[in-house]
C-alpha positions as a Markdown table, in Angstrom:
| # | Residue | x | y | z |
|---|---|---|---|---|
| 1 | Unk | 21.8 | -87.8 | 4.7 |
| 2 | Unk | 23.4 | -90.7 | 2.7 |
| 3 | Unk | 24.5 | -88.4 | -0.3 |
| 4 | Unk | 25.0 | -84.4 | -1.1 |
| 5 | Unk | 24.2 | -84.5 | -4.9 |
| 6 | Unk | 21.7 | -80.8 | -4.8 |
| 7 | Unk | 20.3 | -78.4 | -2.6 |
| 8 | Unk | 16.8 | -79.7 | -3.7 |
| 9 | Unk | 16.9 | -82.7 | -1.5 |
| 10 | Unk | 17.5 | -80.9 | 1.8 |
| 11 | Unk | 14.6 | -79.2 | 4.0 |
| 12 | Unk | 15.4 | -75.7 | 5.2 |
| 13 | Unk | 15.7 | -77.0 | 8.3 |
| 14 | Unk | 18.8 | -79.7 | 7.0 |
| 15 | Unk | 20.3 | -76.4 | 5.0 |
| 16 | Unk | 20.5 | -74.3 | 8.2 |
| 17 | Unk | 21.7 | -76.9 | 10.3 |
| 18 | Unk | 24.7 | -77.5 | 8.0 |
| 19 | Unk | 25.5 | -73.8 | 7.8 |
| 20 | Unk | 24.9 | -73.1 | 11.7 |
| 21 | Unk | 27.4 | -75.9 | 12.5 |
| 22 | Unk | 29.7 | -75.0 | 9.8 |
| 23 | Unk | 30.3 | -71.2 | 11.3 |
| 24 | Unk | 30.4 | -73.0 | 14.6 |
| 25 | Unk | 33.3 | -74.9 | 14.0 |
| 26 | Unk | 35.2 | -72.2 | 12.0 |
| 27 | Unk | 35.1 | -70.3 | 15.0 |
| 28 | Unk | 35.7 | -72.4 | 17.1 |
| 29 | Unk | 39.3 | -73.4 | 14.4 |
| 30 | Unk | 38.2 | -77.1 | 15.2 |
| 31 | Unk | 41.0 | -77.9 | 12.5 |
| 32 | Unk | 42.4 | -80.7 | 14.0 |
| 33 | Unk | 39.4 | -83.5 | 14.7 |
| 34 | Unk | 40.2 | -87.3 | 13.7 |
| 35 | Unk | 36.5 | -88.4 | 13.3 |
| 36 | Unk | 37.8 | -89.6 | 9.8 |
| 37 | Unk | 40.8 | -91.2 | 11.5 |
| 38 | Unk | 41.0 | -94.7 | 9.2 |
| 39 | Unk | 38.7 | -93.2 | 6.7 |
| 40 | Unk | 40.1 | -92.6 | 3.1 |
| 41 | Unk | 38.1 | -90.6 | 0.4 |
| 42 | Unk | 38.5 | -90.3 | -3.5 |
| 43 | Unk | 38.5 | -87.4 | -5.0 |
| 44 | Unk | 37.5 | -88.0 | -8.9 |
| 45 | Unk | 38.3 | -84.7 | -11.2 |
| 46 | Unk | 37.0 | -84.9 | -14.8 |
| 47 | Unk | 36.9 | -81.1 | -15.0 |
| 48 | Unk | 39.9 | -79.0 | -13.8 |
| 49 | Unk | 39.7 | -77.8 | -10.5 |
| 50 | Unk | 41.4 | -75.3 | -8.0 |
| 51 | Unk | 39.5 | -74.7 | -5.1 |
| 52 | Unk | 37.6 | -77.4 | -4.6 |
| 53 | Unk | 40.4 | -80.0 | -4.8 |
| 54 | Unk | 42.4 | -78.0 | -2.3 |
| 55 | Unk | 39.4 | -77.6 | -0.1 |
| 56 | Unk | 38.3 | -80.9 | 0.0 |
| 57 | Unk | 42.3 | -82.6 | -0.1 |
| 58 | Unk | 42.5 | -80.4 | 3.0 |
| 59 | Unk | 38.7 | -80.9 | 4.9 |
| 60 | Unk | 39.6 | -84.8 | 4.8 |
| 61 | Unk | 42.9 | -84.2 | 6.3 |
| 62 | Unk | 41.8 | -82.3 | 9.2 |
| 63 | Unk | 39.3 | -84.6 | 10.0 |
| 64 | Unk | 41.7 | -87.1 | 10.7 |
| 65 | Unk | 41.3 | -88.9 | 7.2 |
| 66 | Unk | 43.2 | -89.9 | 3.9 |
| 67 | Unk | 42.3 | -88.8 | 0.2 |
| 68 | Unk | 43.8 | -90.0 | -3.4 |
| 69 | Unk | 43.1 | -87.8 | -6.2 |
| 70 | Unk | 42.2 | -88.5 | -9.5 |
| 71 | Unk | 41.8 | -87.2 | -12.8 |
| 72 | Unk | 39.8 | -88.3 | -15.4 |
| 73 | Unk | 42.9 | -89.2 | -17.5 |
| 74 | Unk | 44.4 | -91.3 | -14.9 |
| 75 | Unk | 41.9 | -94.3 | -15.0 |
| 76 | Unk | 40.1 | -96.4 | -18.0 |
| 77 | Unk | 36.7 | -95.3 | -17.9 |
| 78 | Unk | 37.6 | -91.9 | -19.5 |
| 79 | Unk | 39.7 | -94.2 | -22.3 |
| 80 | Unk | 36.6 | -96.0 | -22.6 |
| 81 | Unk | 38.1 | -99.4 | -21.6 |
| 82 | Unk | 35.7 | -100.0 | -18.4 |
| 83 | Unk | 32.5 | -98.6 | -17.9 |
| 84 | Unk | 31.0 | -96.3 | -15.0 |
| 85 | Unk | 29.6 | -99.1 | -13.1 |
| 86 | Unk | 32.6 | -101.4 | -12.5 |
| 87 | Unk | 34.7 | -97.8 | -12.2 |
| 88 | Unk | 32.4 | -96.7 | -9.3 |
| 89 | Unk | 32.3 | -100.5 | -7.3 |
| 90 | Unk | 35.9 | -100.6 | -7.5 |
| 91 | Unk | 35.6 | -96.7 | -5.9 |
| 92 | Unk | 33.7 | -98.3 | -3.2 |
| 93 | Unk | 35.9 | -100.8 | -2.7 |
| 94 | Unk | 38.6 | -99.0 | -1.8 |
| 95 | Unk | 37.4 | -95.8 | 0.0 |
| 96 | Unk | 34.7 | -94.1 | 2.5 |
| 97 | Unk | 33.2 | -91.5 | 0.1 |
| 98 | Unk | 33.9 | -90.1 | -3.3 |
| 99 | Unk | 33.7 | -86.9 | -4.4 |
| 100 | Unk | 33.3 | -86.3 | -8.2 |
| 101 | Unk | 33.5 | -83.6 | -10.5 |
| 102 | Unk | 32.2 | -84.4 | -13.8 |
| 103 | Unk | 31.3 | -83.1 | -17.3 |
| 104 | Unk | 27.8 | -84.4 | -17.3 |
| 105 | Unk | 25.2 | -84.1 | -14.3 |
| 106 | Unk | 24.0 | -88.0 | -15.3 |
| 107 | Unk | 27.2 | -89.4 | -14.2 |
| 108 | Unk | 26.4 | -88.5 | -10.9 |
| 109 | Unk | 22.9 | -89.8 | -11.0 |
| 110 | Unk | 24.0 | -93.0 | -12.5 |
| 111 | Unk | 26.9 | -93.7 | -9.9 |
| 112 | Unk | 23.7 | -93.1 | -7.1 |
| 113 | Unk | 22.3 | -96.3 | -8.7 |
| 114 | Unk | 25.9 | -98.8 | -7.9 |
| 115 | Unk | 27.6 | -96.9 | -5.2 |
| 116 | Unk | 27.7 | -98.3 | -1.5 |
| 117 | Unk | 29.5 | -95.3 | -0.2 |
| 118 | Unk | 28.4 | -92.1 | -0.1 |
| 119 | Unk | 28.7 | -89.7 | -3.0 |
| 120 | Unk | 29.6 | -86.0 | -3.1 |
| 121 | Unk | 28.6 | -83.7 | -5.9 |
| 122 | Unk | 32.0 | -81.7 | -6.5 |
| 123 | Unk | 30.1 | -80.2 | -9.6 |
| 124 | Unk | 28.5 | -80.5 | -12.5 |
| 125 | Unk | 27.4 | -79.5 | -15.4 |
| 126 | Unk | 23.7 | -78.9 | -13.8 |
| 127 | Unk | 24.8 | -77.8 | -10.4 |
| 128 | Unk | 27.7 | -76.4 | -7.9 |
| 129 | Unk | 25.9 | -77.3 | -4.5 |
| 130 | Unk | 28.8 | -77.1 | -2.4 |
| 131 | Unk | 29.8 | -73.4 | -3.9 |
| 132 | Unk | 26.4 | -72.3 | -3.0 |
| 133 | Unk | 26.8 | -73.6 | 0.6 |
| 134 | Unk | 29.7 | -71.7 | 1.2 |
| 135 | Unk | 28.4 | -68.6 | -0.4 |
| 136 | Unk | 25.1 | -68.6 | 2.0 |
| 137 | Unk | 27.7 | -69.0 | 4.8 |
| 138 | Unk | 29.7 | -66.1 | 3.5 |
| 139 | Unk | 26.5 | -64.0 | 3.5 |
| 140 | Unk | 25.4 | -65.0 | 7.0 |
| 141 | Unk | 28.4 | -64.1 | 8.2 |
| 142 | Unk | 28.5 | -61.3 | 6.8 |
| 143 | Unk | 24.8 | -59.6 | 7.0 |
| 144 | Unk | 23.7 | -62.2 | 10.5 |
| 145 | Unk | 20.9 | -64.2 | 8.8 |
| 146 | Unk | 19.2 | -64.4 | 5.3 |
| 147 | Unk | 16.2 | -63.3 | 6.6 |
| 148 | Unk | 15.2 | -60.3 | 4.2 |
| 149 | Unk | 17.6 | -60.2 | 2.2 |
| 150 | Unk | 18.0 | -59.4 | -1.7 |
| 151 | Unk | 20.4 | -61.6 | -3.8 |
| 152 | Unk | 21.1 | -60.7 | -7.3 |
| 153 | Unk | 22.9 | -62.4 | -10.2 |
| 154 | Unk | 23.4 | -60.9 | -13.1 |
| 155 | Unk | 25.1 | -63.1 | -16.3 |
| 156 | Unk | 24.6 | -66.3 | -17.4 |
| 157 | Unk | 22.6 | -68.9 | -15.5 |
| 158 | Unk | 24.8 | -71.6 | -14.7 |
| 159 | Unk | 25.2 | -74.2 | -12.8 |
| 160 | Unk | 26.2 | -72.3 | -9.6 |
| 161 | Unk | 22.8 | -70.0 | -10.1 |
| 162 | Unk | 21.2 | -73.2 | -10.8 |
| 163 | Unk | 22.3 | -74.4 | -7.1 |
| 164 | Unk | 20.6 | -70.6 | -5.8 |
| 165 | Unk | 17.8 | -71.2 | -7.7 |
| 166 | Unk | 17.2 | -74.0 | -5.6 |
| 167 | Unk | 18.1 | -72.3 | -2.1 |
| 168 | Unk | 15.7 | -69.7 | -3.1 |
| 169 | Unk | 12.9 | -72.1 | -3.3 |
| 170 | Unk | 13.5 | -73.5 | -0.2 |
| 171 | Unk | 12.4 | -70.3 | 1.8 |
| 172 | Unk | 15.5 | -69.8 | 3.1 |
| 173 | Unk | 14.5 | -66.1 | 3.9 |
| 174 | Unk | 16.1 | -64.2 | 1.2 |
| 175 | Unk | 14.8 | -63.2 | -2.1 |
| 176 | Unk | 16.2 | -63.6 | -5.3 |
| 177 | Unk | 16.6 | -61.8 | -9.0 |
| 178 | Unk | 18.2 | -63.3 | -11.8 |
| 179 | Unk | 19.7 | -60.3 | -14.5 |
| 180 | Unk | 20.2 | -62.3 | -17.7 |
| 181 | Unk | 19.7 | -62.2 | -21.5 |
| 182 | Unk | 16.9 | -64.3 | -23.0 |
| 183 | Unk | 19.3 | -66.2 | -24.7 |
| 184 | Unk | 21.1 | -67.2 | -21.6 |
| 185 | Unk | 17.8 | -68.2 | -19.7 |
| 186 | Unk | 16.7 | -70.1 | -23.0 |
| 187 | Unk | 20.3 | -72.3 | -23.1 |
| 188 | Unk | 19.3 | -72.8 | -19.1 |
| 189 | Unk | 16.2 | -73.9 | -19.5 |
| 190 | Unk | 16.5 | -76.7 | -22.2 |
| 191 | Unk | 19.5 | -78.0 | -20.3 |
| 192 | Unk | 17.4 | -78.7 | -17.0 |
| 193 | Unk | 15.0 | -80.3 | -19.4 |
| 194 | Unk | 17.4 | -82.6 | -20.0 |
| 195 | Unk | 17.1 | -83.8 | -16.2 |
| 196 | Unk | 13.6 | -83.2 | -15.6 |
| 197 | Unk | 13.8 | -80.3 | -13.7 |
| 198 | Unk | 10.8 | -78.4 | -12.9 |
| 199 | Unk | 11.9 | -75.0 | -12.1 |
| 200 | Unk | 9.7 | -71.6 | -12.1 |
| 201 | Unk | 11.9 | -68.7 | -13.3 |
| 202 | Unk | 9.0 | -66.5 | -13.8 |
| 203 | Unk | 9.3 | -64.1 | -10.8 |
| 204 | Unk | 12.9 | -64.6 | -10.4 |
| 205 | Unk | 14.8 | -63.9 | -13.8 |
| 206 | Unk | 14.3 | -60.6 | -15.5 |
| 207 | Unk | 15.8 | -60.0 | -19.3 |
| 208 | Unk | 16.6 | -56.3 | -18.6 |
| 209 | Unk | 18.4 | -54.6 | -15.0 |
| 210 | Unk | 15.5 | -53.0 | -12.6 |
| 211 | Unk | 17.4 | -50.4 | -11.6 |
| 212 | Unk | 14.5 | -50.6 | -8.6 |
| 213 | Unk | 15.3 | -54.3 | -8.1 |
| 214 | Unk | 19.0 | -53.3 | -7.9 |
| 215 | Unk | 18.8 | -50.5 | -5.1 |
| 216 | Unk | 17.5 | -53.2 | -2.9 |
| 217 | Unk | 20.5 | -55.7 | -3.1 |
| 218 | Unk | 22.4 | -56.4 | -0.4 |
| 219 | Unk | 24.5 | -58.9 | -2.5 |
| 220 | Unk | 25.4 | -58.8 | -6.3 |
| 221 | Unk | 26.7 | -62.0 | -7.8 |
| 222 | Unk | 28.0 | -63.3 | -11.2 |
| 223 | Unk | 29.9 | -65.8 | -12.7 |
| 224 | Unk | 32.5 | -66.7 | -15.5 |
| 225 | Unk | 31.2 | -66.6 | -18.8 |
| 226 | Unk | 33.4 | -69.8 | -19.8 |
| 227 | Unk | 32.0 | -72.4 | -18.3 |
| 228 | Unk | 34.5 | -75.3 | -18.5 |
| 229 | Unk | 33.7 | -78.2 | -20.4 |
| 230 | Unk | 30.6 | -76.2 | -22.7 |
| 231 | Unk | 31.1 | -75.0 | -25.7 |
| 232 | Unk | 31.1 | -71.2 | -25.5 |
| 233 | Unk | 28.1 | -69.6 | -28.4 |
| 234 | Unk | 29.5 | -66.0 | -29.2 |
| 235 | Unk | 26.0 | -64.9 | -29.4 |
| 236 | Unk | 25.8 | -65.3 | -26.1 |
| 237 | Unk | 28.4 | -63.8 | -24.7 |
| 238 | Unk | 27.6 | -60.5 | -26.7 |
| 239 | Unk | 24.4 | -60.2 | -25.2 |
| 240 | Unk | 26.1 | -60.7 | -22.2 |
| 241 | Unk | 27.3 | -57.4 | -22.4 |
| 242 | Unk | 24.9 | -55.3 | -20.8 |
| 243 | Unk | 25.2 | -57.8 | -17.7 |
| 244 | Unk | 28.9 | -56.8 | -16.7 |
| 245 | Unk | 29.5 | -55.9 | -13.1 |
| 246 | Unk | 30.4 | -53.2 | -13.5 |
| 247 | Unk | 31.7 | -49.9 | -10.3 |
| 248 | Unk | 28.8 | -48.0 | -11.7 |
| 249 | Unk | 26.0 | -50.8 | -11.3 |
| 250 | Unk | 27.6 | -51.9 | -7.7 |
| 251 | Unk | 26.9 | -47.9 | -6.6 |
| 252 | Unk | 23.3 | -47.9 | -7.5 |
| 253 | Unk | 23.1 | -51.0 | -5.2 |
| 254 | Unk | 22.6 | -50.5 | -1.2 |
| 255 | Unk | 25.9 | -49.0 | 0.4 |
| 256 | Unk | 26.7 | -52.2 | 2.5 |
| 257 | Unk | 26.0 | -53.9 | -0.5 |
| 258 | Unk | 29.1 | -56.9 | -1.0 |
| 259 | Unk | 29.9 | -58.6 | -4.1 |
| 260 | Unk | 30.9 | -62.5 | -4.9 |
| 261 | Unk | 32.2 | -64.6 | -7.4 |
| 262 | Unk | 32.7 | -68.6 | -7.3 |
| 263 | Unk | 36.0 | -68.3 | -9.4 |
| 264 | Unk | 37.7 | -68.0 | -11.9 |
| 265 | Unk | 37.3 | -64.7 | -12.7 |
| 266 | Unk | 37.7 | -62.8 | -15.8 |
| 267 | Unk | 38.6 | -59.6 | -14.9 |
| 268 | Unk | 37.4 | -56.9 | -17.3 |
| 269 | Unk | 34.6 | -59.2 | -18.3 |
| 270 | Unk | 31.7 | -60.3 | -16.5 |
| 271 | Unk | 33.3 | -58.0 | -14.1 |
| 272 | Unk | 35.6 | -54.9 | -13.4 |
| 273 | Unk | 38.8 | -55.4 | -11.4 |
| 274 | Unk | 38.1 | -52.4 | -9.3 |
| 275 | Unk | 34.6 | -54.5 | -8.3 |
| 276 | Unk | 36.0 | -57.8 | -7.8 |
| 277 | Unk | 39.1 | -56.1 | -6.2 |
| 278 | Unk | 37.3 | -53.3 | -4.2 |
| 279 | Unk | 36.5 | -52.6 | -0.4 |
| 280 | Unk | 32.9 | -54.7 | -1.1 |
| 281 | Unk | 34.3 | -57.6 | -2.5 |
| 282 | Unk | 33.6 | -61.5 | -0.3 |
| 283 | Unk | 35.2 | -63.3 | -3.0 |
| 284 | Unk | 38.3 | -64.7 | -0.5 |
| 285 | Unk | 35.9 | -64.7 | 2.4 |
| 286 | Unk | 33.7 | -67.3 | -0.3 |
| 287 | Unk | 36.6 | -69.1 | -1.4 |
| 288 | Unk | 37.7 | -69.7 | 2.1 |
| 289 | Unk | 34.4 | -71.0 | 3.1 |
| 290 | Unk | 34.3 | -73.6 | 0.9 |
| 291 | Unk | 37.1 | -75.6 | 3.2 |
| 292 | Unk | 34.5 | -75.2 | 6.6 |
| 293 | Unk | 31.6 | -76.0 | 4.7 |
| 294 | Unk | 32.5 | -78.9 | 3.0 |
| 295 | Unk | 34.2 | -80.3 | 6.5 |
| 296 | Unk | 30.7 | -80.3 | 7.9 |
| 297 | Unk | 29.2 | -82.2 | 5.0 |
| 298 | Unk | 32.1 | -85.1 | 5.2 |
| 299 | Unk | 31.1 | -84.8 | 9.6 |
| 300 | Unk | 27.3 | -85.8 | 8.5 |
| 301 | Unk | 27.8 | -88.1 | 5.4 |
| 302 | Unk | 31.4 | -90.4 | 6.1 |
């Protein structure tokens, strides 16, 4: 495993070793190894970022290594005045691994071509494969296994449900039902065209709620409506509407049904405080994950 770019290049097998050994560690706190001792990582930040610059600042630190942050605005290739490839060999010059979080999914395939370290996809446009890591951990934890279990996401199909699209078709164990406006899956679909993905969304995303499909889930999952760096189309968001999670759609769910969120959250829309906020709600348990994850990734790659 040279790079962690998607969840498409991992076998199920890869996938559930990652996440066995990442709830391993967590409980066993291993929070201060030094298998990074000497190593140093850069952490590159075109997009604004909470919890995945404190998660990864902190995974490299446990593990014994050094990090140096950057934002786009701190270095010349986002004023134009050096280019991506002498940006990245310089980056490989000076560090063990980079992680990157980028406006545009192409960036990351075009640093694959000139990097000599390995690379780790922060997020993108296309994809969040770390965030969907740490949620299936949070959901193993939580219900023992995937095995048999219904996932649902209702809003927008982003680049988080992008990343679950992709665990799904691994045959992880779980199933998966996509809740989203034609308008959404249309947006979706011609930007994955743009990378040549071949993705079939015909069982998987439905344009109204089944309220049959929805007493099954054991976990309901959305996302902001805002996605950073896209230009937000007004028609969109009212037909996203009728995809709210909302106190009333969580209670036709299963009881034990829990509900997560990558974050940011709008409260009040794509969501209702009193969901996001209630007794049901993983969304710290997810965000906490993200650290214990992404410290097994850096054990395997750096």
């Amino acid at each position: 495993m040279k790079n962690f770019i998607d969840i498409k290049d991992f076998t199920a097998e890869e996938i559930n070793a990652l996440l066995n050994s990442s709830i391993e560690n967590k409980s066993q706190n291993l929070c201060s190894e030094k298998i990074l001792s000497g190593q140093n990582l850069i952490l590159f930040f075109e997009k604004n970022s909470t919890r995945t610059r404190l998660s990864f600042d902190l995974a490299v630190k446990q593990l014994g290594g050094s990090s140096i942050i950057l934002n786009g605005s701190d270095i010349h290739l986002s004023s134009g005045k050096e280019n991506l490839s002498d940006t990245i060999k310089t980056f490989s010059l000076y560090s063990d691994g980079v992680v990157m979080r980028v406006n545009n999914h192409q960036t990351i395939l075009d640093t694959l071509e000139v990097s000599s370290v390995p690379i780790i996809n922060g997020l993108s446009n296309l994809s969040h494969p770390c965030q969907c890591m740490a949620g299936l951990m949070t959901i193993i934890e939580e219900k023992g296994s995937l095995e048999n279990l219904n996932i649902t996401w209702f809003g927008p199909i982003t680049n988080v449900a992008h990343s679950w699209i992709e665990a799904h078709s691994k045959n992880l164990g779980f199933k998966l039902s996509i809740f989203s406006p034609d308008i959404s899956r249309d947006l979706y679909l011609s930007k994955i065209s743009k990378y040549k993905e071949n993705v079939n969304l015909e069982s998987i995303v439905h344009n109204r709620i089944d309220d049959e499909i929805l007493s099954t889930a054991d976990v309901i999952m959305t996302d902001t409506w805002h996605s950073m760096g896209e230009e937000t189309d007004q028609n969109v968001i009212k037909e996203l509407d009728d995809f709210r999670v909302t106190k009333s759609l969580m209670d036709k769910a299963k009881k034990n049904c829990i509900f997560m969120h990558c974050l940011p959250a709008n409260r009040g829309q794509e969501v209702e405080e009193t969901v996001i906020d209630g007794a049901n709600s993983r969304i710290w348990e997810e965000a906490s994950n993200r650290l214990h994850v992404q410290k097994q990734i850096l054990r395997i790659l750096i």
